[in-house]
C-alpha positions in Angstrom: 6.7 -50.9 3.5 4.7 -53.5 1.5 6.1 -55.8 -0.6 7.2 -53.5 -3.6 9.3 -51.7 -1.6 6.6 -48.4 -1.5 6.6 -46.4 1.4 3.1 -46.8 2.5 2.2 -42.7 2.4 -0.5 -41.0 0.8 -3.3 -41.9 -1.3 -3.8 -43.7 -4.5 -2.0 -42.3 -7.6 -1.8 -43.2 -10.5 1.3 -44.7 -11.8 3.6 -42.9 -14.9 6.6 -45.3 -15.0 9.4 -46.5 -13.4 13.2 -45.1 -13.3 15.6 -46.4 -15.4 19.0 -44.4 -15.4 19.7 -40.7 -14.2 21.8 -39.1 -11.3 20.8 -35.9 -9.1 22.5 -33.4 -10.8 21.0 -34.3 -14.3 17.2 -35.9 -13.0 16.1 -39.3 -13.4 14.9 -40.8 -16.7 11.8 -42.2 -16.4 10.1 -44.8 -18.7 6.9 -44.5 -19.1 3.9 -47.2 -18.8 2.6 -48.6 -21.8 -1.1 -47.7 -20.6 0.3 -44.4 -19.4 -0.8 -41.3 -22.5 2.3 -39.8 -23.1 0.6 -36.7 -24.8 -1.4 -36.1 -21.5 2.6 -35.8 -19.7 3.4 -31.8 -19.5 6.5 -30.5 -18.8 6.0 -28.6 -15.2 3.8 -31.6 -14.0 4.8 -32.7 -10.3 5.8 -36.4 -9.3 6.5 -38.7 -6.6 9.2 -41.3 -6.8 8.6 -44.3 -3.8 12.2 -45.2 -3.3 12.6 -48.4 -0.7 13.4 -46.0 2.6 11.6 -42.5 1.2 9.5 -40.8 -1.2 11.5 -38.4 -3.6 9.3 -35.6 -4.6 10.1 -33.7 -8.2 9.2 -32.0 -11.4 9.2 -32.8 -15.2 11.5 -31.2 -17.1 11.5 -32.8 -20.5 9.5 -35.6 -22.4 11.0 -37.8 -24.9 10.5 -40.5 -27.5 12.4 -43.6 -27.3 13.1 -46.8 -29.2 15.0 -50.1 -28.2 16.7 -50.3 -31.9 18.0 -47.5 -34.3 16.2 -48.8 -37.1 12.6 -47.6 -35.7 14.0 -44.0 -36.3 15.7 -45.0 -39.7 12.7 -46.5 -40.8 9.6 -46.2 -39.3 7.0 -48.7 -39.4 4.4 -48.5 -42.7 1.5 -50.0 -41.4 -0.5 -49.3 -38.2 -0.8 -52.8 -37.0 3.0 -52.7 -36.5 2.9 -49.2 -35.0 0.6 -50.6 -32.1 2.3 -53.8 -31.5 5.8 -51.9 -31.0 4.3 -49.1 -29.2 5.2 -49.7 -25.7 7.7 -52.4 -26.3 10.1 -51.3 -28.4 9.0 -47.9 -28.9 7.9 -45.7 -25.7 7.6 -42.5 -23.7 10.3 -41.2 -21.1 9.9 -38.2 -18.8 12.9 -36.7 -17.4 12.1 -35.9 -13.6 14.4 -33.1 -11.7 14.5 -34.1 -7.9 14.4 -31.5 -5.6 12.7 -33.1 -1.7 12.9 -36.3 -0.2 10.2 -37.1 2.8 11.0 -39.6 5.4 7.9 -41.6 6.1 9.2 -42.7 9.5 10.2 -39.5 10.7 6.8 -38.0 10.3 5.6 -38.8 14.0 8.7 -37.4 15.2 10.0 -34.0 16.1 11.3 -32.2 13.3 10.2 -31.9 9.3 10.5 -35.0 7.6 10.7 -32.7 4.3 14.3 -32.1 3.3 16.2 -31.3 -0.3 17.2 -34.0 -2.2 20.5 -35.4 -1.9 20.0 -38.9 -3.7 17.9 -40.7 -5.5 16.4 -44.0 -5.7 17.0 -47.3 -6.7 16.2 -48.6 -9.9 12.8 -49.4 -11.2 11.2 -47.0 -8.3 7.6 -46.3 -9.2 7.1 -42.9 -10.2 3.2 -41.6 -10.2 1.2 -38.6 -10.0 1.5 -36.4 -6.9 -1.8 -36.1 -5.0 -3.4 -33.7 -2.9 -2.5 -34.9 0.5 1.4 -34.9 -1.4 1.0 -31.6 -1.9 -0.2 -30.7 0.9 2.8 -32.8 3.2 5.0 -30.4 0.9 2.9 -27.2 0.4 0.5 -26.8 2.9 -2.5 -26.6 3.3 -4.9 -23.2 3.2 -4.8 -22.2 6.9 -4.1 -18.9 8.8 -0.1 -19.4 7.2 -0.7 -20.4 4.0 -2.8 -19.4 0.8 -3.5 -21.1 -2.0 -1.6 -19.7 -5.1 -2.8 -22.1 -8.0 -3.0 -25.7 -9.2 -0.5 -27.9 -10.9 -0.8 -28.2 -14.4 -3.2 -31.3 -15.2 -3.5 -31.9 -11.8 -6.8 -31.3 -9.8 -5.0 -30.2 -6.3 -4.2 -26.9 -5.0 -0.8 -25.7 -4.0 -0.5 -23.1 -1.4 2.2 -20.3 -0.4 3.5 -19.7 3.2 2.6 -16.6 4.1 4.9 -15.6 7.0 7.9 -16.8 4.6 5.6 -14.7 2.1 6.5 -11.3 3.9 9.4 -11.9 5.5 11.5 -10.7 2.0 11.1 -9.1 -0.7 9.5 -10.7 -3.9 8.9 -10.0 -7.4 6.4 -11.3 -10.1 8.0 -11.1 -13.5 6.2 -11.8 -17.3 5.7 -10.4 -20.3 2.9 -8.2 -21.2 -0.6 -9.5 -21.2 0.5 -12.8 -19.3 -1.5 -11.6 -16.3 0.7 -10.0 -13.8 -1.8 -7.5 -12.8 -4.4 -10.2 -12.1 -1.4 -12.4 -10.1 -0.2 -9.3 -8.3 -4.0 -8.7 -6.7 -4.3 -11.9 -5.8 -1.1 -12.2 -3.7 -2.0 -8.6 -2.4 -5.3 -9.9 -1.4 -4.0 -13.0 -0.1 -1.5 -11.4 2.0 -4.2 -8.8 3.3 -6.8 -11.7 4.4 -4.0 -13.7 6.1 -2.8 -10.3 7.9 -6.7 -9.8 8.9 -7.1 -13.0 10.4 -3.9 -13.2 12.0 -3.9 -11.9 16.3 -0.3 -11.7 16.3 1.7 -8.5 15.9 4.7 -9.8 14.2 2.6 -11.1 11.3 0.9 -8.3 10.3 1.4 -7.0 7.4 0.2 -3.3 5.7 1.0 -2.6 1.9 1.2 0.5 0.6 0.9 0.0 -3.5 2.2 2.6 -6.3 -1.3 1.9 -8.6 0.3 2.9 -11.8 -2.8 2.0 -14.2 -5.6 2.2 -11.7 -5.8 -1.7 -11.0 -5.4 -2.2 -7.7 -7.9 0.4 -5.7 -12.0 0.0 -6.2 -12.4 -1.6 -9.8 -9.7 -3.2 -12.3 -9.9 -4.3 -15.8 -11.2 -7.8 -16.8 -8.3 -9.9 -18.0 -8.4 -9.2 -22.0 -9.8 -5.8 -21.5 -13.1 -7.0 -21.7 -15.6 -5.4 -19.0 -14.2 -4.1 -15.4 -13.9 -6.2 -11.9 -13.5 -5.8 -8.3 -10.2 -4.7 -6.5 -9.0 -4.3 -3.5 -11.0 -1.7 -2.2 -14.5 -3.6 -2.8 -13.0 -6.4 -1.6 -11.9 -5.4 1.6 -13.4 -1.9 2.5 -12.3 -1.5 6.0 -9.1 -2.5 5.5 -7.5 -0.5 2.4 -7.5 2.9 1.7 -6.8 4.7 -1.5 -5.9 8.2 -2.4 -5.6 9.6 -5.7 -3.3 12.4 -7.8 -6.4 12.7 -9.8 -9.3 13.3 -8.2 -11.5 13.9 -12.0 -10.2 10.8 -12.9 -11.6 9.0 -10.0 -14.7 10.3 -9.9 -15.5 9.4 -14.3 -14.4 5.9 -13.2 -17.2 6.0 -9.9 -14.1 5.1 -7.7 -14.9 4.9 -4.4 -11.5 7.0 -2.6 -10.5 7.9 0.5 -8.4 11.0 -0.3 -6.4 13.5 -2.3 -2.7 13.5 -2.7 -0.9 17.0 -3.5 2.8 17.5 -3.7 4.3 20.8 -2.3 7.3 21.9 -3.4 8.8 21.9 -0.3 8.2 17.9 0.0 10.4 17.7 -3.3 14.4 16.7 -2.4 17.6 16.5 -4.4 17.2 12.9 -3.8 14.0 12.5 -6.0 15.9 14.1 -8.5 18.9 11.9 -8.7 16.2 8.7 -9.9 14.6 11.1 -12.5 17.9 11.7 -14.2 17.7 9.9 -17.5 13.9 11.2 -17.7 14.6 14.2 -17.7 17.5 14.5 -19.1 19.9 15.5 -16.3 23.2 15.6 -15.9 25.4 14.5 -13.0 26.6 17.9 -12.2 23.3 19.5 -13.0 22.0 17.1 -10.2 24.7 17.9 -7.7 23.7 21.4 -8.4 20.5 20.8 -6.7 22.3 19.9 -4.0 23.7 23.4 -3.7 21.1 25.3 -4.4 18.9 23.4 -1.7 21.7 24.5 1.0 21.8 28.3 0.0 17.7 28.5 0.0 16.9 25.5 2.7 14.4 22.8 2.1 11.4 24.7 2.3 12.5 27.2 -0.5 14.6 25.6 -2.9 12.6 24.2 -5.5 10.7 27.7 -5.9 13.7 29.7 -5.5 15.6 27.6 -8.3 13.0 28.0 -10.9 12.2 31.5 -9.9 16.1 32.4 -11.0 17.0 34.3 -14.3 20.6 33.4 -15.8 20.5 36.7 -17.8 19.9 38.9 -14.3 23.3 39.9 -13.0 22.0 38.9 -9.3 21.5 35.5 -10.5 25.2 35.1 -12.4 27.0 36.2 -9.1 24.9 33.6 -7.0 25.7 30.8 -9.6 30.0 31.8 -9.0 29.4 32.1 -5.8 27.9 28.1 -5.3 30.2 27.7 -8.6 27.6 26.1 -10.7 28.4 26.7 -14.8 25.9 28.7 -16.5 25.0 25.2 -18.9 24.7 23.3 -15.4 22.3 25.6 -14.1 20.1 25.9 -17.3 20.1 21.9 -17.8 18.7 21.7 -14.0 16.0 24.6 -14.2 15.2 22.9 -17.5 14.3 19.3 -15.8 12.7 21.3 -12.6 10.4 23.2 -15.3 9.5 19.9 -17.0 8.8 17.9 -13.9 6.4 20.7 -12.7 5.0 21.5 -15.9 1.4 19.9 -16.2 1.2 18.3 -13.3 -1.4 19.4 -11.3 -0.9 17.3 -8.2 2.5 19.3 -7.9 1.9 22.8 -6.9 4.2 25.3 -4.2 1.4 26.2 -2.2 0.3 22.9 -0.4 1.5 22.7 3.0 3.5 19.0 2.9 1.5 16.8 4.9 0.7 14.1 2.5 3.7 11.8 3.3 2.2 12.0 6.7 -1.4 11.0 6.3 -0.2 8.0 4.2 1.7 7.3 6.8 -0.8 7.4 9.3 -2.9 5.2 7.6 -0.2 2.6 7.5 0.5 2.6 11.4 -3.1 2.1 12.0 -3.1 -1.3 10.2 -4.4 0.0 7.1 -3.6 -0.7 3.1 -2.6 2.0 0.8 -3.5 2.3 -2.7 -2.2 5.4 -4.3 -3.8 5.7 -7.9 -2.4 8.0 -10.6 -5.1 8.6 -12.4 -4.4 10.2 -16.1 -0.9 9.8 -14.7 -0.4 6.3 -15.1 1.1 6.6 -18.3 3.8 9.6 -17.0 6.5 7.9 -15.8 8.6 11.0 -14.4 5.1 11.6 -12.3 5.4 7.9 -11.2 8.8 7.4 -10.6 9.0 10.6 -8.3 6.1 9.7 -6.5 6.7 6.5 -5.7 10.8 7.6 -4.6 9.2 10.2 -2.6 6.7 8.7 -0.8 8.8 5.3 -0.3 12.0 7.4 0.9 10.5 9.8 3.2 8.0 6.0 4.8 11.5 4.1 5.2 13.3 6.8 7.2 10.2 7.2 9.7 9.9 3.1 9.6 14.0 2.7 10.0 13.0 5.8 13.3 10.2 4.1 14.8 11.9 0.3 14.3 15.2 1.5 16.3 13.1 3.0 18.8 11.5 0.1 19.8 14.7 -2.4 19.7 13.9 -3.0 23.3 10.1 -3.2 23.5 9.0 -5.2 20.0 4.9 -4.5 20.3 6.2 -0.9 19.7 7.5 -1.9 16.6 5.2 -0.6 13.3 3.8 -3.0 10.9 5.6 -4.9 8.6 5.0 -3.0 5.1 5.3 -4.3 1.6 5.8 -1.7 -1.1 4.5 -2.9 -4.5 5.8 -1.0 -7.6 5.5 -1.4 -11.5 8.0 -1.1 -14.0 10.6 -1.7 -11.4 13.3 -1.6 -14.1 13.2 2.2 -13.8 14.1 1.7 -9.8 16.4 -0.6 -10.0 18.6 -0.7 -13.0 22.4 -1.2 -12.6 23.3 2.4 -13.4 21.2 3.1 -10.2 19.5 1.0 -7.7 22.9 1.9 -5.2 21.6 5.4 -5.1 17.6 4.9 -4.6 15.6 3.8 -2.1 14.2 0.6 -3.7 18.0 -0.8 -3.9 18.1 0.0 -0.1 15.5 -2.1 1.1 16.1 -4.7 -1.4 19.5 -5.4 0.3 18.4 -4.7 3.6 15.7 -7.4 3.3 13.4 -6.8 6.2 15.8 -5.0 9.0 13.0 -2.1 9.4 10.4 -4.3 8.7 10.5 -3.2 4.9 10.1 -4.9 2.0 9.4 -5.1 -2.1 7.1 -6.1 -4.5 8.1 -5.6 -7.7 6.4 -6.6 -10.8 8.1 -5.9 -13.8 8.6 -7.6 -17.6 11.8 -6.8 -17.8 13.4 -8.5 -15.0 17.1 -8.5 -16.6 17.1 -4.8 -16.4 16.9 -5.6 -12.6 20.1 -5.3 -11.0 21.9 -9.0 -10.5 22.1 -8.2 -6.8 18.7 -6.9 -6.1 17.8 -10.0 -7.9 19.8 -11.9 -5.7 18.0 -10.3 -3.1 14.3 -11.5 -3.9 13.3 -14.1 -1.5 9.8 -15.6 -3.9 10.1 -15.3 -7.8 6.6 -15.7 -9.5 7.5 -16.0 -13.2 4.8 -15.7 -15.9 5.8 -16.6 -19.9 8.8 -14.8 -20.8 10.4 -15.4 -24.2 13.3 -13.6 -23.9 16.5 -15.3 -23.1 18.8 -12.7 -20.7 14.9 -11.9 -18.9 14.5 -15.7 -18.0 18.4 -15.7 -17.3 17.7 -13.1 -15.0 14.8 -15.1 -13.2 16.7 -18.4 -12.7 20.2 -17.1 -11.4 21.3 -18.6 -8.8 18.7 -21.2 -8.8 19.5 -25.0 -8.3 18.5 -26.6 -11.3 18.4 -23.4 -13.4 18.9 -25.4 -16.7 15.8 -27.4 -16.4 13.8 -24.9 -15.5 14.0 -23.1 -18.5 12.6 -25.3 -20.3 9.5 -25.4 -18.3 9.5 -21.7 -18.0 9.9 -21.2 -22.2 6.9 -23.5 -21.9 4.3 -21.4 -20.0 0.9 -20.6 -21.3 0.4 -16.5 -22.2 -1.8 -16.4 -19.5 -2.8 -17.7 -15.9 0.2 -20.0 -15.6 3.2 -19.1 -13.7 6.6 -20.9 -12.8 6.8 -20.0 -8.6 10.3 -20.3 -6.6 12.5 -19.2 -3.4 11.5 -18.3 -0.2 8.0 -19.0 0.3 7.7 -22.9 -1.4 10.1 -25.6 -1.1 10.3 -26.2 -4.4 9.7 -24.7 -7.7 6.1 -25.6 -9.3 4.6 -24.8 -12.2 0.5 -23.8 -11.4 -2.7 -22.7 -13.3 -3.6 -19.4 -11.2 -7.4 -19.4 -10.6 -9.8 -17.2 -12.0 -10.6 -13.7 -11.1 -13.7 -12.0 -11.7 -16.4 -14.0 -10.5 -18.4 -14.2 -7.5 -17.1 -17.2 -6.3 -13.3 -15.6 -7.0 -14.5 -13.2 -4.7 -16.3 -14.9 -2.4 -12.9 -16.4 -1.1 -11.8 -13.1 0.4 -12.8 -11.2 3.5 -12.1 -8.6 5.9 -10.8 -10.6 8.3 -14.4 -12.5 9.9 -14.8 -14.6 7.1 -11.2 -16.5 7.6 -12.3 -17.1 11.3 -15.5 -18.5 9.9 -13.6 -22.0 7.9 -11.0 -22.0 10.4 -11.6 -24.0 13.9 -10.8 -22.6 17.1 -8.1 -24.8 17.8 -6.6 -23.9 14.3 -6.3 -20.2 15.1 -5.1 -20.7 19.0 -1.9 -23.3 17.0 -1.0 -20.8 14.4 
């Protein structure tokens, strides 16, 4: 302790004020140095406070102008000689700080992390300054084989990183509106969370994602943020390691995609089930949709959709079969009506194939490999997308939820963890149905089968509150909506004075990050993607080993 009463910890800062009044639940005030630029403080901006016993690590949720006398607001000075002798004095900056960690400088050598949530604050006049890298790193991490870097505090030249095992261990969701960046975000994370996987020798943290492409972003090339020229994805970036499939193949091959496979769709793969999430698509009814049911029990699985659409409600034959299950005429023509729409131009979808592509994905994911399923000219047919995605995801959980029971007593039989990623999750998980699908499911269930989420949506109030609940990280680009930013910061500590800082986000390549996987909210500038050096930073797997030491790898 020296003789200000600093804990001695951590470089040089530079100094933003002291505290003058506050309490926990409302932040500290913070008056700011006169030497100190107030225009250069931004809301989001990350702090240290050196109280006497600790250092109080927090975030800035509002800047302010103050004055020691009414009258400077009543009547502000004329000249500019007077402007500069009161500025500092009587007239000065204040920050409002929200506290959120405390660190324990004597505990550090000890067993245990020193790194715990606030539950005080300091004394008066406790400096506050700058946080710097070996801060954020005491708090974040630093870019090992558990944690990735995610971004960089605003005005700050340090890097804050995300714990990847805490990563994977629930679902997540990146939120924002449209063209804030979420695409370029998302692959990030994706590649992150592949390279970590890579690098990592043991079984429990590795992780496979399988990744419903709706807009062709994710596989071999993606758009360049703006629209402007094409750049590398996932498959370029890690070609041993991801494999993607496509529902249209002529699509892939105009855009030189490099792909591993076709996906077809017999009828025989298609369930009441898929039906029940395509409901307000296609304009079904309830009963039409219990209907389905029925008719999938006269004519079995392998028959039913066929059967169904093959039926004439004029033909006598067909009139006794429809009392018979006791279907109404009007029910029955409302369901072949949705069956002949979701069939109709959509190539992928035909009676003949055999069923098997549920499988080969499948495969692919027990072997330790990514799956990128692109749609093609698809992308913008959201019943193609949203049956899909419920197919493919419902028929993977019940073979992950099989194989994870089976190996309850012998764990390295266990498969790998997966991560399902899917756009305009909205659709999925809306009130009205996210009990009945499969996405609600593993939301709630976290990771009991070793399943989890990804969603990435800009409409995250459509979400349903207690999938929302549910979400273990929340990456949250600019969103101007109220009830969407609502949505994002229930439940959080602090909610309040986030949204501020949220309201406050650039349109693109800054994002507000919270929950599971950092141990306190931040506010970061994501890097660039698109450039050699962007890409240079990820790797199959050898590169990783390469910057890491041996020791490092035998510790994690």
């Amino acid at each position: 302790m020296n003789g200000d009463g600093v804990a001695p910890f951590g470089e040089a800062s530079r100094r933003l004020g002291a505290v003058v009044a506050g309490s926990l639940t409302r932040g500290l005030e913070v008056r700011l140095d006169e030497d100190c630029p107030l225009e250069e403080i931004a809301v989001g901006r990350y702090v240290t406070i050196h109280g006497r016993q600790r250092k109080f690590f927090g975030l800035v949720t509002d800047v302010e102008l103050k004055s020691l006398h009414p009258g400077f607001t009543q009547t502000p000075p004329a000249s500019d000689f007077i402007r500069e002798v009161t500025a500092g004095v009587a007239t000065f900056g204040s920050v409002r700080v929200t506290l959120y960690l405390t660190l324990d400088p004597l505990a550090m050598g000890g067993e245990g992390d020193a790194v715990r949530p606030a539950k005080t604050v300091p004394p008066h006049f406790s400096s506050a300054l700058e946080a710097s890298q070996e801060d954020v790193e005491v708090i974040f991490g630093r870019e090992d084989a558990s944690h990735f870097v995610i971004g960089t505090p605003l005005d700050m030249d340090v890097s804050v990183c995300l714990d990847y095992g805490r990563f994977i261990e629930r679902s997540n969701g990146v939120f924002g509106k449209s063209g804030t960046g979420k695409t370029f975000l998302t692959r990030m994370l994706l590649a992150n969370v592949m390279m970590k996987s890579n690098a990592n020798r043991d079984p429990k943290r590795k992780a496979v994602s399988l990744i419903f492409d709706m807009h062709n972003e994710y596989g071999w090339v993606g758009s360049a943020e703006g629209g402007a020229g094409l750049v590398k994805s996932l498959k370029q970036l890690f070609p041993t390691s991801v494999s993607v499939f496509t529902l249209d193949p002529d699509s892939s091959r105009r855009r030189n995609a490099n792909i591993d496979g076709e996906i077809g769709i017999g009828y025989r793969e298609v369930e009441p089930d898929d039906l029940s999430i395509l409901r307000e698509t296609l304009n079904l009814t309830d009963r039409s949709v219990e209907s389905a049911y029925q008719f999938r029990s006269h004519f079995r699985q392998e028959q039913w959709l066929a059967k169904t659409l093959e039926l004439d409600s004029s033909d006598e034959v067909t009139k006794q079969l429809l009392a018979q299950l006791n279907v109404h005429e009007a029910t029955f023509s409302n369901l072949q009506r949705g069956l002949r729409q979701l069939t109709r131009g959509r190539d992928f979808l035909r009676p003949d194939l055999p069923g098997e592509a549920v499988r080969d994905i499948l495969q692919h994911l027990l072997r330790g490999k990514n799956v990128v399923i692109e749609f093609g000219r698809y992308g913008d047919d959201l019943a193609a997308y949203m049956l899909v995605a419920n197919l493919f995801s419902r028929r993977i959980h019940e073979e992950y939820r099989r194989r994870s029971e089976e190996a309850l007593g012998d764990q390295a039989q266990a498969p790998p963890h997966l991560m399902i990623a899917i756009e305009e999750a909205h659709k999925f998980l809306s009130p009205q149905i996210a009990d009945q699908t499969i996405f609600g499911q593993i939301a709630r269930e976290m990771r009991k089968y070793n399943v989890t989420l990804l969603v990435i949506d800009q409409r995250p109030s459509a979400i349903d509150a207690e999938v929302m609940s549910q979400l273990g990280t929340k990456i949250a680009c600019l969103l101007d909506n109220d009830a969407d930013v609502s949505a994002v910061l229930s439940g959080v500590s602090g909610s309040s004075e986030l949204r501020s800082v949220l309201a406050r986000l650039e349109s693109r390549q800054q994002a507000l990050i919270l929950g599971h996987s950092v141990p306190m909210p931040v506010v970061v500038r994501t890097p660039d993607y698109g450039t050699a050096e962007s890409y240079a930073q990820f790797h199959d797997g050898p590169g990783l080993r390469e910057r890491l030491t041996l020791q490092e790898l035998y510790d994690d």
